[in-house]
C-alpha positions as CSV (number, residue, x, y, z in Angstrom):
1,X,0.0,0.0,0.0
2,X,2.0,3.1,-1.2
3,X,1.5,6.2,0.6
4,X,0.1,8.6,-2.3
5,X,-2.8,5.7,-3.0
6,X,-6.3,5.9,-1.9
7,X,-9.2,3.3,-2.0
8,X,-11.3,4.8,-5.4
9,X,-15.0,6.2,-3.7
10,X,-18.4,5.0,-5.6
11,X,-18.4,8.5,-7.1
12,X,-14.9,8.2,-8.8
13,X,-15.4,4.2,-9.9
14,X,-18.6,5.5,-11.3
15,X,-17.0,8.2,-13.0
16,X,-14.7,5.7,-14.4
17,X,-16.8,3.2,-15.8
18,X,-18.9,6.1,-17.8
19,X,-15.5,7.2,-18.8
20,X,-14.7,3.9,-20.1
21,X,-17.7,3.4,-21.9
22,X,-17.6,7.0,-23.7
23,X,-14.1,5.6,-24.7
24,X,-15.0,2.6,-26.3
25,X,-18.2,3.8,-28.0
26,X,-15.6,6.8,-29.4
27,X,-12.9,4.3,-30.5
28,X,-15.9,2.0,-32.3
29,X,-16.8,5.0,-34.6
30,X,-13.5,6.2,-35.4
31,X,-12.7,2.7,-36.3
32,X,-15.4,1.9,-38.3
33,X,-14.8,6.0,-40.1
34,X,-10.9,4.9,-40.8
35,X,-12.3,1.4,-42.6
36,X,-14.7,2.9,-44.2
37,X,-12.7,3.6,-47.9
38,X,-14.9,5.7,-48.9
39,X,-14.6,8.3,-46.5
40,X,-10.3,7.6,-46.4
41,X,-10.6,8.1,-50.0
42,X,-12.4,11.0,-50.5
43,X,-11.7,13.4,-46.8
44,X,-8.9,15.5,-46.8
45,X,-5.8,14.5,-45.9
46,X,-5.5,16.2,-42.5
47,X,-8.8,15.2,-41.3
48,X,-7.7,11.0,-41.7
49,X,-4.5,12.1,-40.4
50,X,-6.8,13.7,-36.9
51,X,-9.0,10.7,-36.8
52,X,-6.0,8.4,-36.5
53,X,-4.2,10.6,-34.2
54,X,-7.5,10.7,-31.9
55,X,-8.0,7.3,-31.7
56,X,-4.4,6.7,-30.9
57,X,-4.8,9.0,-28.2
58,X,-8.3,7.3,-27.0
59,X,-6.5,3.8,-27.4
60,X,-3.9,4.7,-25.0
61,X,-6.2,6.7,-22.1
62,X,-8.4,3.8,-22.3
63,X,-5.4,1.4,-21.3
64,X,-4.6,3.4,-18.5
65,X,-7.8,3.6,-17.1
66,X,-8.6,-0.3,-17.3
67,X,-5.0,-1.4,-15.7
């Protein structure tokens, strides 16, 4: 038990789990946007190159929050 750590209340696993699911529903759309040719095809470059960075980024903060 390190000193800095605290038991997580009902409020903050709450929090979490609504977190968690936001995440997951986000990174199910951005997928299914990136495999969708159509859309890769035709978008501008820089708005792929966003939609890839975001989910990236949503990838990784929804590692952390289910270690």
């Amino acid at each position: 038990y390190l000193y800095n750590e605290h038991e997580e209340t009902e409020e903050e696993k709450e929090k979490k789990k609504k977190t968690i699911e936001s995440l997951e529903k986000s990174i199910i759309k951005r997928k299914e946007l990136l495999n969708n040719q159509n859309f890769v095809q035709k978008a501008p470059e820089n708005l792929v190159a966003e939609e890839k960075r975001k989910l990236k980024e949503e990838e990784e903060t929804l590692k952390k929050l289910t270690i």
